[in-house]
C-alpha positions in Angstrom: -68.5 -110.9 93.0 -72.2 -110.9 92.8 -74.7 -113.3 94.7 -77.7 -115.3 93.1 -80.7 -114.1 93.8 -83.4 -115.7 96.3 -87.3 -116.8 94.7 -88.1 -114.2 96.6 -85.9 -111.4 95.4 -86.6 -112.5 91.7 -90.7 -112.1 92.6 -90.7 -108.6 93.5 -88.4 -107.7 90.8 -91.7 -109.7 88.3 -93.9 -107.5 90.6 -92.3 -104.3 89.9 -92.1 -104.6 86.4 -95.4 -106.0 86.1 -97.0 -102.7 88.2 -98.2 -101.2 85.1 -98.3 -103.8 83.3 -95.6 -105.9 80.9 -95.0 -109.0 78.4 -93.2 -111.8 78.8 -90.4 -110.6 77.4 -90.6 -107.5 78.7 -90.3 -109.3 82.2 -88.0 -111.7 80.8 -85.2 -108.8 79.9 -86.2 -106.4 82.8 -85.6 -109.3 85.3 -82.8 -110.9 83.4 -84.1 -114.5 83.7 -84.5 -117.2 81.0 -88.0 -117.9 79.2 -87.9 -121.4 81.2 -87.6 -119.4 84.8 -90.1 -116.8 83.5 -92.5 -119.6 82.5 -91.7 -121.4 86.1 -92.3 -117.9 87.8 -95.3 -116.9 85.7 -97.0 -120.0 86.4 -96.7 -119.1 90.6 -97.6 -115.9 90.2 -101.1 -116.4 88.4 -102.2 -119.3 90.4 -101.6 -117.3 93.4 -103.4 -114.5 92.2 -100.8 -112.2 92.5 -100.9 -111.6 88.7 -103.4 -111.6 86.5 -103.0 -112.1 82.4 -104.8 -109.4 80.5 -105.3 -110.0 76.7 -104.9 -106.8 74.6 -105.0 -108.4 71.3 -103.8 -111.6 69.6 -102.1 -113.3 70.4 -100.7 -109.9 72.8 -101.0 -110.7 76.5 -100.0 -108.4 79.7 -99.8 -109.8 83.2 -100.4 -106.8 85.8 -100.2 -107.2 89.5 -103.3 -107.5 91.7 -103.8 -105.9 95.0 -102.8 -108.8 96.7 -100.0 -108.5 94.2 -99.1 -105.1 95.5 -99.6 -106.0 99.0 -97.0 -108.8 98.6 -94.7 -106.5 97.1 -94.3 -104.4 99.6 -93.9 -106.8 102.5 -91.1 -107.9 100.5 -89.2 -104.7 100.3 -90.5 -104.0 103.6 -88.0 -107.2 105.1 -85.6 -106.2 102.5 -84.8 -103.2 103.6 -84.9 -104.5 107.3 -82.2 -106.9 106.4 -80.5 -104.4 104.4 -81.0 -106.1 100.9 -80.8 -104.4 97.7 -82.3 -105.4 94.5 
């Protein structure tokens, strides 16, 4: 039986696909979320400036993680692993 995930747990799994950079629906399938959460998510990320949206083209658009991004990131795994919680 498998638990839901936390808001937290569903971040650094958007942070770790969007290292190098990714679409929405990249992040949408690599996270396994729907396009509502993703917008919801999305939305937290950039105004928190963990993300930023890149365009490439139009109407192509990339969100890659900032350094605070990064930072974040790794304090999360960081109590992850201390609590012994995989993603």
């Amino acid at each position: 039986m498998s638990r839901r995930r936390s808001n937290i747990e569903i971040i650094a799994e958007m942070l770790r696909c969007g290292e190098n950079g990714a679409g929405k629906t990249e992040i949408m399938y690599s996270v396994n979320m729907s396009y509502a959460q993703l917008q919801k998510y999305l939305k937290f990320l950039l105004s928190n400036d963990l993300v930023t949206k890149v365009e490439v083209g139009n109407p192509c658009v990339r969100y890659h993680v900032t350094k605070k991004g990064a930072e974040l990131l790794e304090s999360i795994d960081s109590v992850l692993e201390i609590l012994d919680i995989e993603l």
